[in-house]
C-alpha positions in Angstrom: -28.4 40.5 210.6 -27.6 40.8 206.9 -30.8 42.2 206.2 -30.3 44.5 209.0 -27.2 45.5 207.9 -27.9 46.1 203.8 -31.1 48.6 205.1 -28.8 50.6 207.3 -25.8 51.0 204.6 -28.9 52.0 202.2 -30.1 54.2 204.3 -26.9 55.8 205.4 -25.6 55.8 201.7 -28.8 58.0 201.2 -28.0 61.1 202.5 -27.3 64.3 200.6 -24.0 65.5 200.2 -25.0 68.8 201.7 -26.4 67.0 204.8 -22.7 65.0 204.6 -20.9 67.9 204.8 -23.2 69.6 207.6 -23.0 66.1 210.0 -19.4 66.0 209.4 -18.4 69.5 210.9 -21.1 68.7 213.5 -19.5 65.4 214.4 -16.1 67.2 215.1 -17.8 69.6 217.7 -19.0 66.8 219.4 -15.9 64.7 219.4 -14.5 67.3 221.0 -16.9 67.8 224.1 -15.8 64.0 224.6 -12.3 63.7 223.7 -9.9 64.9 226.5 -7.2 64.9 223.7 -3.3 65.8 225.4 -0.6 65.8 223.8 1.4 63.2 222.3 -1.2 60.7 222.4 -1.5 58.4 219.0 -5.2 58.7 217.6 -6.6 56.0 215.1 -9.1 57.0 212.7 -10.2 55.6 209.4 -11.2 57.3 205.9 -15.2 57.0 204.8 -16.2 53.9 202.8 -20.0 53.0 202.1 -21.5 55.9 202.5 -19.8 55.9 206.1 -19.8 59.7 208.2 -16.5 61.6 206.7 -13.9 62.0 209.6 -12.1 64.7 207.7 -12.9 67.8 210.2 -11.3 65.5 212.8 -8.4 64.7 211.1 -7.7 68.0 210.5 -8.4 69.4 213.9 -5.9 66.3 215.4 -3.6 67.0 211.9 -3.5 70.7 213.1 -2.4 70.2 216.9 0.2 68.1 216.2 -1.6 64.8 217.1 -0.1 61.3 215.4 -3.1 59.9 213.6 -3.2 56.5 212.4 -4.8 54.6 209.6 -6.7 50.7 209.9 -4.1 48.5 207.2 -5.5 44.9 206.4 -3.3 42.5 207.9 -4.5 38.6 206.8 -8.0 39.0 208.5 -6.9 41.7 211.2 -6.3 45.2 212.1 -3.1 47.2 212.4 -2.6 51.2 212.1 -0.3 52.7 210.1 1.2 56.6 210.5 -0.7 59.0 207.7 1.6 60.5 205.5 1.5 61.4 201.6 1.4 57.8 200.0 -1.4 55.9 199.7 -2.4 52.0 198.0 -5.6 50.5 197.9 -6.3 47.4 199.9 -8.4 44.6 198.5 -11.4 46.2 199.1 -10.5 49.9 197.5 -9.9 51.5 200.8 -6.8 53.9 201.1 -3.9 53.0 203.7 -1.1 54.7 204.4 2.3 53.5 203.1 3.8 54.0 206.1 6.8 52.5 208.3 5.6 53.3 211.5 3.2 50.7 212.3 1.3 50.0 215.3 -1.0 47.5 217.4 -4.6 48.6 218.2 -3.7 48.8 222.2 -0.8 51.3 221.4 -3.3 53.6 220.7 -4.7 56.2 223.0 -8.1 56.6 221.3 -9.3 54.4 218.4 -12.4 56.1 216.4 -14.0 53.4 214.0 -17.0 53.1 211.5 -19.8 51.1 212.1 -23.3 50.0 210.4 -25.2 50.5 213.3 -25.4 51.1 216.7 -27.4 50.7 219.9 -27.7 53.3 223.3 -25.3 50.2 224.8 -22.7 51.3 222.9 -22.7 47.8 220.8 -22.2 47.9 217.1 -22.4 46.4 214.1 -20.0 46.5 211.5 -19.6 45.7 207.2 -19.4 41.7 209.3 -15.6 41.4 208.3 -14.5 41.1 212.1 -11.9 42.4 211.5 -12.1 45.1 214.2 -13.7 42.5 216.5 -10.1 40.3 215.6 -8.0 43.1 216.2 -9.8 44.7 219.4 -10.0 41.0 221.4 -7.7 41.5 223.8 -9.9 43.9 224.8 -12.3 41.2 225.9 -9.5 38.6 227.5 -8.2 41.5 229.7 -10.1 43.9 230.9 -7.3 45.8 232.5 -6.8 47.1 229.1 -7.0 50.9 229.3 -6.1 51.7 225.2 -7.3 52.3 223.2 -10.6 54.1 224.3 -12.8 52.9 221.4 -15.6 55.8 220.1 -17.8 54.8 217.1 -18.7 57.6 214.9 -22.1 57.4 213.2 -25.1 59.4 211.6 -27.9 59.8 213.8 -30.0 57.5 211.9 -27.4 54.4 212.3 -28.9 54.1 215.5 -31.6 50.6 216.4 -33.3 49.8 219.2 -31.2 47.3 220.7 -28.8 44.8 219.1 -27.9 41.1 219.9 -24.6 41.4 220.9 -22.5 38.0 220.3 -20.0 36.5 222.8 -16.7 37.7 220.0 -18.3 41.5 219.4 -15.8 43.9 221.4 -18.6 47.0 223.3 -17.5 50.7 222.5 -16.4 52.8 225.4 -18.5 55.8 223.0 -20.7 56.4 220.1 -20.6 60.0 218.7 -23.5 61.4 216.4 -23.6 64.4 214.8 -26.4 64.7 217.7 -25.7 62.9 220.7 -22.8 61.3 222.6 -23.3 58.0 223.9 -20.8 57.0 227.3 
């Protein structure tokens, strides 16, 4: 799985910065065929790291319509999602997170869109092998009654394998978007 991983972030940290910029605006057209976005509703996103597919078109679009968007903070070896607003500190691995007092679980989201390495037409992922979205998303798995948040991975097109071994902790996406292709 290491091995795996390493050639995917390789090849993902590859592309162009012109192809970047074209898969990112292409990525917001397609979150929006699948998103059924009302308002009110608290949206978590995450900045790019590693070469990961820029969410900035999205943010804006949610930013613009008066949507709450959220940010993943490290909290010990989980998850929690803090409100976006103008400050900004560096976690421990030189990510940006909001300084922020509104805080909030993963299930009192509506709709969480994450990063991943790679991804299978199952919707399973893998991702930098932390768990720490896996941690944070488990209740998921204990309960199944849990409706939020509606978890969409976001991904290049060539972040997609054949099929992955998913293990008994990983938490299965409800979605993957692609610049491409949306996967329900």
């Amino acid at each position: 799985m290491k091995m795996l991983r390493q050639s995917i972030r390789i090849q993902r940290r590859s592309i162009s910065s012109s192809d970047r910029e074209k898969f990112a605006r292409q990525l917001l057209s397609q979150v929006q065929k699948l998103a059924n976005f009302k308002n009110g509703q608290k949206i978590g996103l995450y900045l790019p790291n590693d070469g990961e597919i820029d969410t900035k078109y999205i943010q804006n679009f949610l930013k613009n319509r008066g949507f709450s968007i959220y940010l993943p903070i490290l909290v010990g070896k989980s998850l929690k999602f803090a409100k976006v607003g103008k400050n900004f500190r560096k976690n421990r691995f030189g990510i940006d997170e909001p300084i922020s007092t509104q805080i909030l679980n993963a299930n009192q989201l509506n709709t969480l869109f994450m990063p991943l390495v790679g991804f299978d037409q199952f919707k399973n992922r893998i991702g930098m092998g932390g768990g720490f979205y896996d941690r944070t998303l488990s209740f998921k798995k204990r309960q199944q009654n849990y409706k939020n948040p509606k978890l969409v991975g976001l991904a290049f097109d060539c972040q997609e394998m054949a099929k992955l071994n998913a293990e008994p902790w990983d938490v299965p996406l409800d979605a993957v978007v692609t610049p491409t292709t949306i996967y329900q």
